[in-house]
N, C-alpha and C positions, 0 to 999 in steps of 0.2 A: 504494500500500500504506500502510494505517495506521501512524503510527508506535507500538511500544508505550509502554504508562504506566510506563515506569521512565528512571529516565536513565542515560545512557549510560555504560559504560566507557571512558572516554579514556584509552590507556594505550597503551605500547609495552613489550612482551615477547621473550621470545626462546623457544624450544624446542631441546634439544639431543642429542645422544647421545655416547659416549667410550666408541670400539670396544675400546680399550688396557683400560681398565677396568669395561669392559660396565657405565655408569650411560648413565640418562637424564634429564636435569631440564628445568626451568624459572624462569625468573628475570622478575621482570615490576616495572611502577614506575610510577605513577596520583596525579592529584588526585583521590582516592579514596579513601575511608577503608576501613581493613583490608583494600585489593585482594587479600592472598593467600590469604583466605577464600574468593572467590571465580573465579579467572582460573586458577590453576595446578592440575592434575592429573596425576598420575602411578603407573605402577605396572611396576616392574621385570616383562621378558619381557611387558610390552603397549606400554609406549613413554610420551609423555608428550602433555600436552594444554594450550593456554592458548587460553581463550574470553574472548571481550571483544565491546565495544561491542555494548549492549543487549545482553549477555551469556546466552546459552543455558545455563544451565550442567549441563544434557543432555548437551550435547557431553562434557562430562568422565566423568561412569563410561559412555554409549553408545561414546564413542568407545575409550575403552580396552578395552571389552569385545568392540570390533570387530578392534581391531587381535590382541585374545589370541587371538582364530579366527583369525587370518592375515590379515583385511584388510591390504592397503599404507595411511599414512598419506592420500593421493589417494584409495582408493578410498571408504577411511573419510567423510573429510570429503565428496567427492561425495555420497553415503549419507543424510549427515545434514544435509544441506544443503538437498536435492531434497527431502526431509519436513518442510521448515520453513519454515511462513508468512511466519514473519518473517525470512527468509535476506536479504532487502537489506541490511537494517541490522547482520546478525551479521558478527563476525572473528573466524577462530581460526585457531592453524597448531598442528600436529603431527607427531612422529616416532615411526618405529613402531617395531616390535618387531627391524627389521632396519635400525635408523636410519636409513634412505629418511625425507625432509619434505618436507611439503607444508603450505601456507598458502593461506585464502579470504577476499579482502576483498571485501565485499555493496557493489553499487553505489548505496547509499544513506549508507553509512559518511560521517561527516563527517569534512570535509577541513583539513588534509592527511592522507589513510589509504591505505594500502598495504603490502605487506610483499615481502620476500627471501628468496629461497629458496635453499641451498646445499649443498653435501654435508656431512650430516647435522645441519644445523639449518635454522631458519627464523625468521625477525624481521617483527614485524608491531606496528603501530602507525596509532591513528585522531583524528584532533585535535591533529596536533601540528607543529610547525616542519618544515618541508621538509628533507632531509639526515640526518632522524634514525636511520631504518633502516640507512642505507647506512653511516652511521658506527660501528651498532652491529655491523653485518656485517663490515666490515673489521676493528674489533677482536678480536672473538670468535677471526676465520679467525689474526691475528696474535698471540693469545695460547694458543689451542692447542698453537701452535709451539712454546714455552717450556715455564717450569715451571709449578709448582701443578698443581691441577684440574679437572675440570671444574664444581666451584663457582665457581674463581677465575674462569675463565675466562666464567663468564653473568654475574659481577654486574661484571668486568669492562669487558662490551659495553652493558652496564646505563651505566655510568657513560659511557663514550662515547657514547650516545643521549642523555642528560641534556643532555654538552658541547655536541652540537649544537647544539641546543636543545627537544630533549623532547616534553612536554605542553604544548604552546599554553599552556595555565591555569595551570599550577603544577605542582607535585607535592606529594605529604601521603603514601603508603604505596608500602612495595616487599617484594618477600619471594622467595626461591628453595628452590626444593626439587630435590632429587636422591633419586634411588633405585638400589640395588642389590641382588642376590638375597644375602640374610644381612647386608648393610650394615647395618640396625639395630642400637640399643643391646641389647645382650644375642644377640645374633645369629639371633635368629626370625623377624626382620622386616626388611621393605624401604627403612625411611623412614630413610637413611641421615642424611640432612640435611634441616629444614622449618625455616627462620627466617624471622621477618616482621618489619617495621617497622611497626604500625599507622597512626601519625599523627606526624609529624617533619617540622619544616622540612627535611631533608637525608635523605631518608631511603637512599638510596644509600650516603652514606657510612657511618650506623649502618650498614646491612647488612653493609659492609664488615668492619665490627668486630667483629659478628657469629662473620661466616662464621672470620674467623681466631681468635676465642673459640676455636668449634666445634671448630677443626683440634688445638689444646691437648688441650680434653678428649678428643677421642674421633679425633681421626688416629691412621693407622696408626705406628705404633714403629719405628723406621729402626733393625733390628740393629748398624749401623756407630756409632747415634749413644748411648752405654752407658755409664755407667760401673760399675764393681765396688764393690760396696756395704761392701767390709772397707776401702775406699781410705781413705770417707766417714764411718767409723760414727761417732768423735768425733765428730767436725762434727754429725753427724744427733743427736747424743744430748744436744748443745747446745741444739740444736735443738728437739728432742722435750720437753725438763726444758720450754723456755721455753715452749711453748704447753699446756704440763700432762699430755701425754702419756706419760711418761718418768717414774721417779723413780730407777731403778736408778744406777751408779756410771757416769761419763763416763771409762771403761778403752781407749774405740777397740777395742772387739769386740762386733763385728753378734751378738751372742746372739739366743736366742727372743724377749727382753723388748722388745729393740731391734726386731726385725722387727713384732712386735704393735703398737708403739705407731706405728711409721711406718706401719704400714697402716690403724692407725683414722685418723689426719692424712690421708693421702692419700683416702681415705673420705668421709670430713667435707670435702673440698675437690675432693669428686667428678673425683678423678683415676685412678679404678679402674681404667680402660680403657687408661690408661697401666703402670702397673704393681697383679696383680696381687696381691700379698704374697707371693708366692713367686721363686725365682730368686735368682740373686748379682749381680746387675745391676737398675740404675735407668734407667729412659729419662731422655736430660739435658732434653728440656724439661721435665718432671714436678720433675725436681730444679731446674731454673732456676726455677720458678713457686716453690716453697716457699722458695729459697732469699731472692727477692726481696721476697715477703709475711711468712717470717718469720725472717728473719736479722737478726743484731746489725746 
């Protein structure tokens, strides 16, 4: 079989699902520039997809659209596998809609390629240090178990396949996405989390930095972790005078004035998702963030 005129995807990925919080993503990591333009797809109640080496990236909206009819993730990828010329040289793994994975490494894949298959994910990787998969498998299964999410938990197994030793070549890009039904910003939409790395010597660990940005803005509000905004209002109106929001009297009473101007601040520092100007209560990381950026 010819090989095609593109070069290859050398990259190791993961695919995943999190029954606890019905998401599915993908997390993936290449000497590759802007890899998560092309490897990672997903779409909450279809499941997720990463195609790589000489990458199809057919597999991505066919395969989702197989899996939204009830394909299983196996029946999918056999599907789309058996229609393609160029199936030697393709990998992809996927989890479907009922987080069942399944993964196809083409017996022309350059080596070391091969992937892991588990319950409810799959790790796959082509051009890279022997041990990679299996290290990233073991992490993933190991940080489930714990806290965070399952963002934490892909760029987590991310960085375990790196330790190993990765991509043969290097690496330059990494990016993971998750999806969930209403997890979007504004709550219409699926794309609960898409961050990328394009070109970074460490792209891993940006991601990392990323992902916990992300959890700032737009995690969910832990009702235990609150505090009462009449506790805070001095402080806040200190606060609010210093960054020009504010010009009222600093009395330590949460008035209308006081709530307006902390809500344009938290606004302007795209923390709306955290609080939004209503309530008698403040999420504390929202308040630790402005506390640290703009306190005496």
């Amino acid at each position: 079989m010819a090989s095609p005129a593109l070069p290859p995807i050398a990259t190791f990925s993961i695919v995943a699902y999190d029954a606890a919080r019905v998401e599915w993503g993908v997390a993936v990591q290449s000497k590759f520039l802007a890899v998560g333009a092309v490897v990672p797809f997903t779409r909450a109640g279809a499941g997720a997809v990463a195609t790589q080496s000489y990458a199809n990236m057919a597999y991505g909206p066919d395969g989702l659209a197989l899996m939204a009819q009830g394909l299983s993730a196996e029946e999918t990828i056999a599907r789309l596998v058996e229609a393609d010329e160029g199936r030697g040289l393709r990998q992809v793994g996927m989890v479907d809609r009922a987080g069942k994975a399944a993964a196809y490494t083409g017996p022309d894949c350059y080596a070391w390629a091969g992937h892991i298959v588990g319950e409810g994910y799959a790790c796959q990787g082509n051009i890279l240090v022997p041990g990679t998969v299996e290290a990233m498998a073991a992490r993933f299964e190991a940080a489930r178990q714990g806290p965070g999410e399952l963002a934490d938990w892909l760029v987590a197994a991310l960085a375990a396949g790196q330790a190993a030793g990765g991509d043969s070549r290097g690496r330059q890009a990494a990016a993971v996405e998750v999806v969930r039904a209403g997890g979007g910003y504004g709550g219409n939409n699926d794309r609960y989390l898409d961050l990328r790395v394009d070109d970074d010597p460490f792209p891993i660990q940006r991601l990392a930095k990323l992902v916990e940005m992300h959890h700032l803005y737009f995690g969910a509000v832990d009702p235990a972790a609150v505090v009462p905004l009449a506790d805070i209002a001095a402080e806040l109106q200190t606060l609010l005078r210093r960054t020009g929001h504010y010009d009222g009297p600093e009395d330590g009473e949460f008035n209308p004035a006081t709530r307006k101007a902390l809500r344009a601040l938290v606004g302007a520092e795209n923390l709306e998702e955290r609080w939004d100007g209503t309530g008698d209560v403040i999420d504390e990381m929202a308040l630790a963030y402005l506390r640290e950026r703009f306190g005496a």
